[in-house]
TORPA-4810 file (N, C-alpha, C, O; in nm, 3 decimals):
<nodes>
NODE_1_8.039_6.543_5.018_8.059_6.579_5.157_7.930_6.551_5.233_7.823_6.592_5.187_X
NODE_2_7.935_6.488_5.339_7.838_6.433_5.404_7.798_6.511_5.531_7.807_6.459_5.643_X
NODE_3_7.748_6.650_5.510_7.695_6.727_5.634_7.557_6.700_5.727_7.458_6.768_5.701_X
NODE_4_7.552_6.611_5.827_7.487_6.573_5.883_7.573_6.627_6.066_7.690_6.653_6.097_X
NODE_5_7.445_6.623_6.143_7.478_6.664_6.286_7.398_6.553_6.408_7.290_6.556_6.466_X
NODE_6_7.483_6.485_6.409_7.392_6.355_6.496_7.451_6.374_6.690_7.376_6.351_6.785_X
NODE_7_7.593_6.417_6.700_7.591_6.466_6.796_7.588_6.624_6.894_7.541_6.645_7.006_X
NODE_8_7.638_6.691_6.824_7.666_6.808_6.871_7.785_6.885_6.890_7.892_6.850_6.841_X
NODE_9_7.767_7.029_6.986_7.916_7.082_7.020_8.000_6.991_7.049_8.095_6.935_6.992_X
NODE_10_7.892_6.981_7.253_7.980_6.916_7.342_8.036_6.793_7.268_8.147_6.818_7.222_X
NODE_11_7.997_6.679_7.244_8.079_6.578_7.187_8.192_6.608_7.095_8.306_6.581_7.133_X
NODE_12_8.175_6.664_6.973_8.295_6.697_6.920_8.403_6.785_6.972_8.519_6.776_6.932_X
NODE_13_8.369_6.860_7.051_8.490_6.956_7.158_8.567_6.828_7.234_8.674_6.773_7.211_X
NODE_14_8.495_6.815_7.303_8.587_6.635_7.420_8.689_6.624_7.328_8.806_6.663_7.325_X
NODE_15_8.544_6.500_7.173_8.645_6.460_7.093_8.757_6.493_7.077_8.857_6.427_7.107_X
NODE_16_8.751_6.674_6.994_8.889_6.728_6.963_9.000_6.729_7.055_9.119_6.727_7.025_X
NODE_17_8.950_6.732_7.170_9.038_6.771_7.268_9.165_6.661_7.302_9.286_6.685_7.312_X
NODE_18_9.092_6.535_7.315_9.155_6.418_7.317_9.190_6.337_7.212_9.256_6.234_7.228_X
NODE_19_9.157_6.370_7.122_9.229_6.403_7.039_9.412_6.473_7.003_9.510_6.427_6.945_X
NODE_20_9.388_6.570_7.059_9.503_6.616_7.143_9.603_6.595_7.195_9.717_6.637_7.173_X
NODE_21_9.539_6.490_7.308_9.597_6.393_7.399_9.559_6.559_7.577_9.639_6.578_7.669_X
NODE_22_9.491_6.597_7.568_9.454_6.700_7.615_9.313_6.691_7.743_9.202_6.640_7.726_X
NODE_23_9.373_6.767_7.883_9.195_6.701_7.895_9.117_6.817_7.883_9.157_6.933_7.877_X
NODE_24_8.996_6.773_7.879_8.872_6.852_7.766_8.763_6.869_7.925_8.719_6.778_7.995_X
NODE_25_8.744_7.038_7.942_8.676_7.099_8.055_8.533_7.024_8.031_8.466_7.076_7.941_X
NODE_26_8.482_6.926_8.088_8.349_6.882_8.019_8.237_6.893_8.088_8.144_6.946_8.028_X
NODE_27_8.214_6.849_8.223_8.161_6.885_8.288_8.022_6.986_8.287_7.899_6.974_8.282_X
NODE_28_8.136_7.106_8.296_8.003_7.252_8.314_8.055_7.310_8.169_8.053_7.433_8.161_X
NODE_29_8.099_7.239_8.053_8.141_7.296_7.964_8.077_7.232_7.838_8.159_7.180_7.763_X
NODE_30_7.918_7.224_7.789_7.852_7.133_7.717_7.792_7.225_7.632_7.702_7.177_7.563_X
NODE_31_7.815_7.336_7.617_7.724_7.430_7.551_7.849_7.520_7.446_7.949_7.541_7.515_X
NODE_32_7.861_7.558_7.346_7.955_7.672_7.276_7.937_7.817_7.389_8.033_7.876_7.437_X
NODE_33_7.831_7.842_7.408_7.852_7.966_7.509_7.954_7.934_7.636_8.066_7.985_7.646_X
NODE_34_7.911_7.863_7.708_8.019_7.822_7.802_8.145_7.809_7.784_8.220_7.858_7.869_X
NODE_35_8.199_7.744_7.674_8.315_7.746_7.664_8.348_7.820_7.578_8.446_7.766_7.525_X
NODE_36_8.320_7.956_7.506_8.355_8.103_7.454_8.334_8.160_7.564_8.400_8.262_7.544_X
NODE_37_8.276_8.178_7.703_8.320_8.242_7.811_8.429_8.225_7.884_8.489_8.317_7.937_X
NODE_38_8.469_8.078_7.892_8.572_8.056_7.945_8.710_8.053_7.879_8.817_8.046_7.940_X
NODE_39_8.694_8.059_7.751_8.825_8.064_7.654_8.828_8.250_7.626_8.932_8.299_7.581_X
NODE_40_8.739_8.317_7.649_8.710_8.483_7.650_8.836_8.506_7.769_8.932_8.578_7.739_X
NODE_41_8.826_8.427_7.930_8.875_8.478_7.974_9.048_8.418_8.047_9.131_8.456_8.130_X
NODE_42_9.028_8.309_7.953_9.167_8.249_7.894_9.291_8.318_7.777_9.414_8.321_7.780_X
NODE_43_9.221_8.352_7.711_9.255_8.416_7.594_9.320_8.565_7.640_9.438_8.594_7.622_X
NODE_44_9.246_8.632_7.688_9.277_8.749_7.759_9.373_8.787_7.869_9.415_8.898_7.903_X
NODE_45_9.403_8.630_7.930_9.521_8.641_8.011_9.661_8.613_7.940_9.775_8.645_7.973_X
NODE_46_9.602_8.526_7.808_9.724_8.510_7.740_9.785_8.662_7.674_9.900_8.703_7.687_X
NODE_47_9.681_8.724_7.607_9.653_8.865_7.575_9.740_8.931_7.635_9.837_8.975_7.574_X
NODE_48_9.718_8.954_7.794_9.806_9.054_7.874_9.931_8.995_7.904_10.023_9.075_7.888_X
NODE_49_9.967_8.881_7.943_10.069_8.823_8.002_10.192_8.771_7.887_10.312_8.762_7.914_X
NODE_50_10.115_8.734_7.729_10.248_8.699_7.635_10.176_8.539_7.623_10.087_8.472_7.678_X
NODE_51_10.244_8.531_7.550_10.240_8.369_7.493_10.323_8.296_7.588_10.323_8.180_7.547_X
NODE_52_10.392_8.304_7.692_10.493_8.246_7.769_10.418_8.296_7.906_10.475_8.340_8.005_X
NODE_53_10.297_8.281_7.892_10.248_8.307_8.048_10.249_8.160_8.121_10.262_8.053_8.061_X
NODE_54_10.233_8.176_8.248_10.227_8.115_8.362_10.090_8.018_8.425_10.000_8.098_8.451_X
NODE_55_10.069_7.948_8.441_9.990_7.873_8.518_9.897_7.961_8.595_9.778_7.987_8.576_X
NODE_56_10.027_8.022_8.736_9.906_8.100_8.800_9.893_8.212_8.765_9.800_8.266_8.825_X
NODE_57_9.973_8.311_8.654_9.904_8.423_8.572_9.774_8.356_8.496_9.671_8.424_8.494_X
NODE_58_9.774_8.226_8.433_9.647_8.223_8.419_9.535_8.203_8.480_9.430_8.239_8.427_X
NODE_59_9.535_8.143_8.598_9.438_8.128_8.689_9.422_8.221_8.740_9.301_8.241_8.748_X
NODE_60_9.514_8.344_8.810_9.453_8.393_8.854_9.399_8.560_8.755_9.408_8.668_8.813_X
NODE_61_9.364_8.554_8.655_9.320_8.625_8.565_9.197_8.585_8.509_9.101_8.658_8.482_X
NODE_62_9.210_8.441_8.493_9.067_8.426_8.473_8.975_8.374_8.565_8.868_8.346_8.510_X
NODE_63_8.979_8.347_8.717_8.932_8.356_8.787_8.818_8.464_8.824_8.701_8.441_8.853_X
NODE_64_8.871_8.561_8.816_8.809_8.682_8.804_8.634_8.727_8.787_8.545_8.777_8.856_X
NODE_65_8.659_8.667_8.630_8.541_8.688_8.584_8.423_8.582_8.537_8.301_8.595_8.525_X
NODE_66_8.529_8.450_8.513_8.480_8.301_8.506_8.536_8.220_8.583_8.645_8.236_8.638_X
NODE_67_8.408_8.055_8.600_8.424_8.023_8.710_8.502_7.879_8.582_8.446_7.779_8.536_X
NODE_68_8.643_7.927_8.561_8.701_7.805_8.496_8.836_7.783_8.549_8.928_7.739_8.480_X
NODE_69_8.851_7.829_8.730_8.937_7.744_8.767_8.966_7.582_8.793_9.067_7.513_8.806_X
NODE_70_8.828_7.561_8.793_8.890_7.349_8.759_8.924_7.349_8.619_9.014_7.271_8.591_X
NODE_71_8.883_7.408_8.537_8.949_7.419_8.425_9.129_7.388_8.432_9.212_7.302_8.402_X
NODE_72_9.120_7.494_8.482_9.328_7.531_8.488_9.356_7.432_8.600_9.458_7.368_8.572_X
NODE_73_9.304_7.396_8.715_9.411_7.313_8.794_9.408_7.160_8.717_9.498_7.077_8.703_X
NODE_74_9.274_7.161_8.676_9.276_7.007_8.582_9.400_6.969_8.473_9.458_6.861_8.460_X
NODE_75_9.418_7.082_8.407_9.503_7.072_8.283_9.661_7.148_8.340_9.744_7.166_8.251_X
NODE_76_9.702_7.193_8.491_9.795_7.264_8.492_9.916_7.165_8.508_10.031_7.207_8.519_X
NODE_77_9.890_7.057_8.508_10.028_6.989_8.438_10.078_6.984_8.320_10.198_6.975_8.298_X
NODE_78_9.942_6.994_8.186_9.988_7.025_8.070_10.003_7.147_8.046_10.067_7.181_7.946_X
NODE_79_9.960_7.222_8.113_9.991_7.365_8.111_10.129_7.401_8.122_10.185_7.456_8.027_X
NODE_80_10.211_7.365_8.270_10.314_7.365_8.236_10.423_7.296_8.176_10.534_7.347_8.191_X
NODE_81_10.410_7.160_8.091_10.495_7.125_7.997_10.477_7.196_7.854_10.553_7.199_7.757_X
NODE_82_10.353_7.251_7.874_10.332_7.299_7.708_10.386_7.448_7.692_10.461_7.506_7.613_X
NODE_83_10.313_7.482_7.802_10.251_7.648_7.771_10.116_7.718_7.813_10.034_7.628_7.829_X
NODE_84_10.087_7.780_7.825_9.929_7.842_7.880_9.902_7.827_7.732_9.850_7.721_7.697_X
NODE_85_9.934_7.934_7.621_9.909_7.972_7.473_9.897_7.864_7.415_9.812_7.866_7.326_X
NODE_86_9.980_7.714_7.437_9.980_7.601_7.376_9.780_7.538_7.399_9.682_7.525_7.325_X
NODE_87_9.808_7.520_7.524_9.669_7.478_7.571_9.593_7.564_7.540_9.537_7.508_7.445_X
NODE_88_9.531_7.694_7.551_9.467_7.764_7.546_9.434_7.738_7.385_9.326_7.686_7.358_X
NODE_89_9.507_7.766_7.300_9.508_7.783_7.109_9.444_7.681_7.111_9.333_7.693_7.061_X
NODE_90_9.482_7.531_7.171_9.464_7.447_7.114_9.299_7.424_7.161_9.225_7.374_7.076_X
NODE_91_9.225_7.470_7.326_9.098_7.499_7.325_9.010_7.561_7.232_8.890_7.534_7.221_X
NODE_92_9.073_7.644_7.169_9.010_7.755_7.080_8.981_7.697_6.947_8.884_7.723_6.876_X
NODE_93_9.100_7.599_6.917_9.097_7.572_6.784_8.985_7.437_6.789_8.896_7.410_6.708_X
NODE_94_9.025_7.362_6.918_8.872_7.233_6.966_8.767_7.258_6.926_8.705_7.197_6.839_X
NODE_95_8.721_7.393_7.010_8.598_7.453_6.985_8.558_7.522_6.869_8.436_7.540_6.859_X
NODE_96_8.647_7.576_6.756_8.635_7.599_6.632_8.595_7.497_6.540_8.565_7.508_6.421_X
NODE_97_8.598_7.415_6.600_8.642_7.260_6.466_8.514_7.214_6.551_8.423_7.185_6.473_X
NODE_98_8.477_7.198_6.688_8.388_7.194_6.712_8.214_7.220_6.669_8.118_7.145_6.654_X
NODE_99_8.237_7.374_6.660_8.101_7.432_6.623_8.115_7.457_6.485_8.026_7.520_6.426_X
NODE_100_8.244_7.404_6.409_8.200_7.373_6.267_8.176_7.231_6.220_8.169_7.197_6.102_X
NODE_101_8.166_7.165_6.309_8.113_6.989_6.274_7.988_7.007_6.336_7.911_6.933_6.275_X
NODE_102_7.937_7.056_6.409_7.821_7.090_6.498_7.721_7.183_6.453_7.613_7.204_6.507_X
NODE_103_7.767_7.237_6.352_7.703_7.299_6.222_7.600_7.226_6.112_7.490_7.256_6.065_X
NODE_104_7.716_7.087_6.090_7.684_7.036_6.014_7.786_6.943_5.874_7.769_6.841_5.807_X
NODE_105_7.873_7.029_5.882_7.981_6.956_5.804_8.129_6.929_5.854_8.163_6.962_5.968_X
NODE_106_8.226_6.858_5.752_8.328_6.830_5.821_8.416_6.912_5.742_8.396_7.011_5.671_X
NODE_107_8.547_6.828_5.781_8.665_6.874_5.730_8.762_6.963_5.758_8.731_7.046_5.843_X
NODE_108_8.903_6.974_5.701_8.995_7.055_5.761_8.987_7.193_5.761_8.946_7.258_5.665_X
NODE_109_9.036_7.250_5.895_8.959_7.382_5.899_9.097_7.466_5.894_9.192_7.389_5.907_X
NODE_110_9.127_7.571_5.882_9.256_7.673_5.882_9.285_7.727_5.973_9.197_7.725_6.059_X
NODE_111_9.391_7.788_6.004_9.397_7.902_6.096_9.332_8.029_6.113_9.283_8.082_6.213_X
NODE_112_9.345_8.078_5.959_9.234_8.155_5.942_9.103_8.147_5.979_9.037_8.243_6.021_X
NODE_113_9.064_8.040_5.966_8.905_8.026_5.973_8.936_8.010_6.134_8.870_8.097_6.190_X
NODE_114_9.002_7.942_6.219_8.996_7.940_6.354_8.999_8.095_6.447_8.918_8.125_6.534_X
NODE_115_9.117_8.180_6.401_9.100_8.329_6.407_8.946_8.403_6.363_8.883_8.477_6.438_X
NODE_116_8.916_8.376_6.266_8.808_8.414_6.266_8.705_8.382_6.341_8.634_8.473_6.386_X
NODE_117_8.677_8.253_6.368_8.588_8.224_6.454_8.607_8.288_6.603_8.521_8.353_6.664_X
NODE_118_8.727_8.258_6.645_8.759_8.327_6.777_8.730_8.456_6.752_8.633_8.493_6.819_X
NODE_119_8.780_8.545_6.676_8.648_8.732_6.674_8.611_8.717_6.663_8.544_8.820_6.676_X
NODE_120_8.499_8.594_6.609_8.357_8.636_6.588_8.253_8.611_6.713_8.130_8.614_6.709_X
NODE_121_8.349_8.581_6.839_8.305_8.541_6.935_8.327_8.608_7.041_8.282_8.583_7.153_X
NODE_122_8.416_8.722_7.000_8.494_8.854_7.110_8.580_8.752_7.182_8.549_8.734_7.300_X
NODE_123_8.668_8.691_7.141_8.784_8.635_7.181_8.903_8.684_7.178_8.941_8.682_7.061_X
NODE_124_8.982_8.727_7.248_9.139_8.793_7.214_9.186_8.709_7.126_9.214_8.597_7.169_X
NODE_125_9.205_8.735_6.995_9.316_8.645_6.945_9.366_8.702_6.889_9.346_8.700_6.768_X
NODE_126_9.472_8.794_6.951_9.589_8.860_6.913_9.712_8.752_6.895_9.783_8.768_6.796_X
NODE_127_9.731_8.688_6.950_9.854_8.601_6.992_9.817_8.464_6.928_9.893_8.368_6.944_X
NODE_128_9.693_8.453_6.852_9.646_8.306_6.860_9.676_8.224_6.723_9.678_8.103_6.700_X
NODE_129_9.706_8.374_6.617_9.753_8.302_6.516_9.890_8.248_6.494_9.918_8.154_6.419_X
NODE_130_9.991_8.332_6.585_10.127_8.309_6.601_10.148_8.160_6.647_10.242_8.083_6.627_X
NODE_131_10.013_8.141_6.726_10.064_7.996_6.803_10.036_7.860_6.735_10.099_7.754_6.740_X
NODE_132_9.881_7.907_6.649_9.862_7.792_6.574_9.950_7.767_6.479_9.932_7.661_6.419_X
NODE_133_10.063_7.848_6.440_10.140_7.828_6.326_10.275_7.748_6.358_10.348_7.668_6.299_X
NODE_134_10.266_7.827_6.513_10.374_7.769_6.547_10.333_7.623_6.588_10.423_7.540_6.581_X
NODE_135_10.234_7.590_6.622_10.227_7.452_6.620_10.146_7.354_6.542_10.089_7.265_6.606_X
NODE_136_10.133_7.359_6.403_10.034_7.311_6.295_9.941_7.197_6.379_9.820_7.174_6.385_X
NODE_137_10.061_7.137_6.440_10.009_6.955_6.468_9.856_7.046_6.571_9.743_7.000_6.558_X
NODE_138_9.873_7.125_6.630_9.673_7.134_6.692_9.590_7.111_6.564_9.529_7.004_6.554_X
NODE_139_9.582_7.200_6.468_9.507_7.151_6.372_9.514_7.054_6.299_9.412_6.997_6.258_X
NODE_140_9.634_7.017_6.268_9.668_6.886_6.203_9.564_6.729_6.247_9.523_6.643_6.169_X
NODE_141_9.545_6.740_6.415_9.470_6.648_6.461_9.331_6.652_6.483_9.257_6.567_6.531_X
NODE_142_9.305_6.784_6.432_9.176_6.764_6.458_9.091_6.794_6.301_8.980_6.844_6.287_X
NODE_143_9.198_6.739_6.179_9.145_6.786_6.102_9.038_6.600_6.059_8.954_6.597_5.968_X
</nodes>
């Protein structure tokens, strides 16, 4: 296994993202803190609202406290063919797979290990394992 780190978060997050086929908040979103603040207050709307939340239940929930409304109007077309929970999991799981290549090594990562990472970051992920299961193919592509 060849654990080396030549680019970083930000690059492998994009990557994952588009990967996806997804667009990836990039911009003001280059750091793991930044985007565990903004998936903190993504996550949390999914949290209160259900896995079948809304566009503008999510915007306007996480508005609030982070400034990741270009976030949501950028992606609110895939938002609503997918899901808020679809997009959202699949941020979470980016940035998991992210700051574990950005670590240093590769390879396929679990749900488990994605749940975990999300608490270990004070992320709601009450709802988050239901979704990655329900949709393997997020991890599947970014393995």
């Amino acid at each position: 296994m060849n654990c080396t780190n030549d680019v970083g978060f930000a690059h492998y997050f994009e990557e994952n993202m588009k990967a996806l086929g997804l667009p990836a908040p990039t911009s003001s979103y280059t750091t793991v803190v930044a985007v565990v603040g903004a998936l903190k207050g993504m996550s949390d709307a999914i949290a209160t609202y259900g896995r079948t939340a809304t566009v503008t239940q999510l915007a306007f929930r996480i508005t609030w406290g982070y400034a990741v409304a270009p976030v949501v109007a950028r992606a609110a077309g895939f938002i609503l063919a997918m899901g808020a929970a679809y997009y959202v999991g699949a941020m979470i799981g980016s940035a998991a797979v992210a700051a574990y290549k950005a670590s240093g090594c590769a390879g396929p990562i679990s749900v488990a290990q994605v749940v975990a990472w999300a608490r270990s970051n004070d992320i709601d992920a009450q709802w988050l394992e239901a979704e990655l299961i329900s949709n393997p193919e997020i991890l599947a592509r970014l393995a």
